[in-house]
Steps between C-alpha positions, in 0.01 A plus 500: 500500500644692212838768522656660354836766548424857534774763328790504767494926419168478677529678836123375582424363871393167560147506552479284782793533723550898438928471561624328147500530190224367283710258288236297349115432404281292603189403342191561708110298534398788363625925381865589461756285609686532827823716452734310794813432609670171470404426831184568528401319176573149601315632838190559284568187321523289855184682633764593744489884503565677863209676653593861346605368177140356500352784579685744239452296228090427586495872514720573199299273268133410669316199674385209291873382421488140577863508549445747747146350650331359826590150375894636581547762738271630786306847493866625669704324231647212704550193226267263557743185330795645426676285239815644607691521844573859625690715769263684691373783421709815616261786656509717158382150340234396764093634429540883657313667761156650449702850566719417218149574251312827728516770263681375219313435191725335311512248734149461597354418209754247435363323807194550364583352170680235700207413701221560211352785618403269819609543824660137583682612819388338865454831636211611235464833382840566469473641127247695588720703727797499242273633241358767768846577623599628102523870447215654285523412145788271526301180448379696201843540334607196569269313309541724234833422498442160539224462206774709238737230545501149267274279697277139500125470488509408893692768612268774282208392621644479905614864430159570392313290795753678770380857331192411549502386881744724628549854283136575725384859374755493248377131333282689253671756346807229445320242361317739252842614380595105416169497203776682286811289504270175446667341204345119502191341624720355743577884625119580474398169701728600796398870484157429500499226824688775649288783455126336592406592781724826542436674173118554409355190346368746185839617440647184520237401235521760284889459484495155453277493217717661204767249639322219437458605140853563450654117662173277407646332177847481633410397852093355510570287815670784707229732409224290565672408867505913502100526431415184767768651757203841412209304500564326877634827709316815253182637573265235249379820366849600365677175422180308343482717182831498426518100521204519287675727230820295541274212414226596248702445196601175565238172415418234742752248406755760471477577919771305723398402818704767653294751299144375614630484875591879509129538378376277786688619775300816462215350567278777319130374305606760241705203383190289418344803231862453317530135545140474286636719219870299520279152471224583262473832311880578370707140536226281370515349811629104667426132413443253698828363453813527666752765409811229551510187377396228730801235556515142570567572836183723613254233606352682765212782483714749691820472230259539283303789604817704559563507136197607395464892371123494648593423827772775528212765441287337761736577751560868396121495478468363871789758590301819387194433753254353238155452630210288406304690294822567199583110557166383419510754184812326403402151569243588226729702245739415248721198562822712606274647772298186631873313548681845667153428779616165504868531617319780779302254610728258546716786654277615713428113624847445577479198254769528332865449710712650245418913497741591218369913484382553870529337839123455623565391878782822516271707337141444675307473190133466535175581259236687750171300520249566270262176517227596204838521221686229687196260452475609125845456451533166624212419265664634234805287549299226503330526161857499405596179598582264192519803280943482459705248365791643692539270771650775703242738496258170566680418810467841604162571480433135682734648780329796556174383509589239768640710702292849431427470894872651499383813349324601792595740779 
C-alpha cells in the first residue's frame, strides 16, 4: 500500500487510534487516504488493526474498503488473519460497549458506516435502538456534516442509503435538499437510489430529467444505469417516457444492451408503438445480418444468435408484453419487424440459453393465448421458410417451429 509523510507542523489526530499524531498517509481501496500514525499504518498494512482502530477508521472513511472488509476483520473488527503478531488489545482498544454509541451521533453512524447500514451484531436490532436513542435532528446534522466533507463513491451513497432508512419523517425533506449539490452523474445516481421510495416518484422524475441532459455526453453509461435504476422501482407511468425520450434520438444500432434493458425492465407495451417507428419509419430499419462480425470460433446457433441486432429487439419486444395479434402484423411487415418477432418468439420459447437484454425464467415472460392469430402466425412463419440466406435467421425459424408447442400456456 502506498505512504507517504504528512507535514510534522500538522497537529491532526490519527484517524484510527484517536491518541497520536497522524504522521503519515496511507492510500486507501477507495476516497481519501488514511491520515495515521506510524503505528497504526503498518497495522492497516498487516490487516492487523485493534477492534476500535477498526471501527474508527470504517466509520471515518466508509464500508467497501477491502483493506478494511469481511474477508479481514469480523462485523466487531477482530482480524480475521492478522499478518502481524500483537499485544492484546487494552480496554480503550477492544470493540466498545453498545452504551459507548446511545445518544451520540457521531458515533453511531460510524457504526453504521462500519457495518453498511446493516445491523451485523448477534443481538439484532441493535442499530435500530442507537439510531432511536439520537436526539432529534442529530442524525440530520451529522450527515450533513458528513456529506460536506471529501469523500468516496461508497461512502456517499451509504450516507445517502442510511438517510434514507433511518432520518424517518425527516428522510424527505433531506434528501430533497441533496438535488442541489449533485455535481456528477455519479452524485445524481446515488441521490436518486436514495430518494425512490421516500421522495414522490414524480418529483424524483421531474428532477432527474434536466440532469440527464446536462451528464449524457460526458457520462452515457451512468445515466443510462440512472434511467434503468427509474424504469425498475418508478411508477411505469413516470419512468417509461422519460426512457423513451432518453432514447428516441438514438438509432437501433446505436442502443447498448444496457440501454434496451432499462426499456425492458419496465415492462410497458407502450414500448412496442416506439419500437415500430425505431425499426421501420425513422432508422430505415435491420438486416438480417448480424451487427458483429461472426468469428472462427462461433460454431454454435446460440454464439451466434447473441450477436445478432434482430434478436436483441426480440427480447425487448418479448419484455414489453407483446401479444399475438402485433406479432403476426410484424411477422408480415418489413424485414426489421418480421426478425424483432423472431428473437420474441424464440424469447418467449425459452429457446435460446443466452438472454443477453432480459432474463425470461426471472422475469415470467409469457404471450396470453390467442389461438385464431397464433395459428396464422405460425402459418406465416412457415411460408417463410427457405426465404433467407442467413443461416442464422434459418436456424431460427426451424427452431421455433419445432418447438412452437413451447409457446403455449
Amino acid at each position: 500500500m502506498l505512504q507517504g509523510t504528512l507535514s510534522p507542523k500538522s497537529e491532526e489526530v490519527c484517524e484510527a487510534c484517536h491518541t497520536h499524531r497522524a504522521e503519515v498517509w496511507v492510500e486507501a481501496d477507495e476516497g481519501p487516504p488514511y491520515h495515521v500514525c506510524r503505528a497504526v499504518a503498518e497495522r492497516v498494512e498487516k490487516k492487523a488493526l485493534f477492534p476500535r482502530e477498526w471501527l474508527n477508521l470504517s466509520g471515518a472513511h466508509g464500508p467497501c474498503l477491502r483493506e478494511l472488509g469481511e474477508e479481514f476483520y469480523t462485523f466487531t473488527g477482530e482480524p480475521i488473519q492478522p499478518q502481524m503478531k500483537t499485544a492484546p488489545p487494552s480496554s480503550e482498544k477492544e470493540f466498545p460497549p453498545w452504551d459507548w454509541f446511545r445518544g451520540d451521533a457521531r458515533r453511531t453512524l460510524g457504526l453504521a458506516l462500519a457495518w453498511e447500514g446493516e445491523d451485523q451484531s448477534e443481538e439484532g436490532g441493535v442499530l435500530e435502538e442507537l439510531m432511536a436513542s439520537l436526539p432529534e435532528g442529530a442524525l440530520r446534522d451529522e450527515l450533513d456534516r458528513r456529506m460536506a466533507e471529501p469523500k468516496g463513491d461508497n461512502l456517499r451513497a451509504n450516507l445517502l442509503g442510511i438517510a434514507s432508512r433511518f432520518l424517518g419523517a425527516l428522510a424527505r425533506p433531506w434528501l430533497q435538499t441533496q438535488w442541489e449539490s449533485i455535481k456528477s452523474s455519479d452524485d445524481l445516481f446515488d441521490v436518486v437510489h436514495a430518494s425512490l421510495g421516500i421522495v414522490a416518484d414524480v418529483e424524483v422524475v421531474q428532477r432527474t430529467r434536466p440532469l440527464i441532459r446536462q451528464f449524457e455526453e460526458s457520462a452515457p453509461e451512468r445515466t443510462r444505469m440512472v434511467i434503468e435504476l427509474i424504469c425498475r422501482q418508478a411508477a411505469p407511468d413516470l419512468s417509461v417516457p422519460l426512457a423513451l425520450e432518453y432514447l428516441d434520438n438514438s438509432a437501433p444500432s446505436d442502443l447498448p444492451l444496457s440501454a434496451l434493458a432499462c426499456l425492458a425492465e419496465a415492462r410497458d407495451p407502450r414500448v412496442l408503438d416506439r419500437m415500430e417507428r425505431w425499426l421501420v419509419s425513422r432508422h430505415g430499419g435491420l438486416t438480417s445480418v448480424q451487427d458483429d462480425p461472426l468469428s472462427s470460433n462461433d460454431n454454435t446457433f446460440a454464439q451466434a444468435l447473441v450477436k445478432t441486432e434482430w434478436y436483441k429487439w426480440g427480447q425487448l419486444a418479448a419484455a414489453s408484453r407483446l401479444r399475438w395479434p402485433r406479432l403476426l402484423n410484424w411477422l408480415r411487415g418489413p424485414t426489421s419487424l418480421r426478425l424483432a418477432g423472431l428473437g420474441a418468439l424464440l424469447c418467449l420459447a425459452r429457446l435460446a440459453p443466452h438472454q443477453t437484454i432480459v432474463k425470461v425464467a426471472e422475469m415470467n415472460l409469457v404471450i396470453p393465448p390467442d389461438p385464431s392469430a397464433a395459428a396464422e402466425a405460425r402459418r406465416e412463419l412457415q411460408s417463410q421458410r427457405g426465404r433467407y440466406t442467413d443461416k442464422v435467421v434459418a436456424d431460427a425459424i426451424d427452431l421455433v417451429l419445432k418447438n412452437w408447442h413451447k409457446l403455449q400456456p
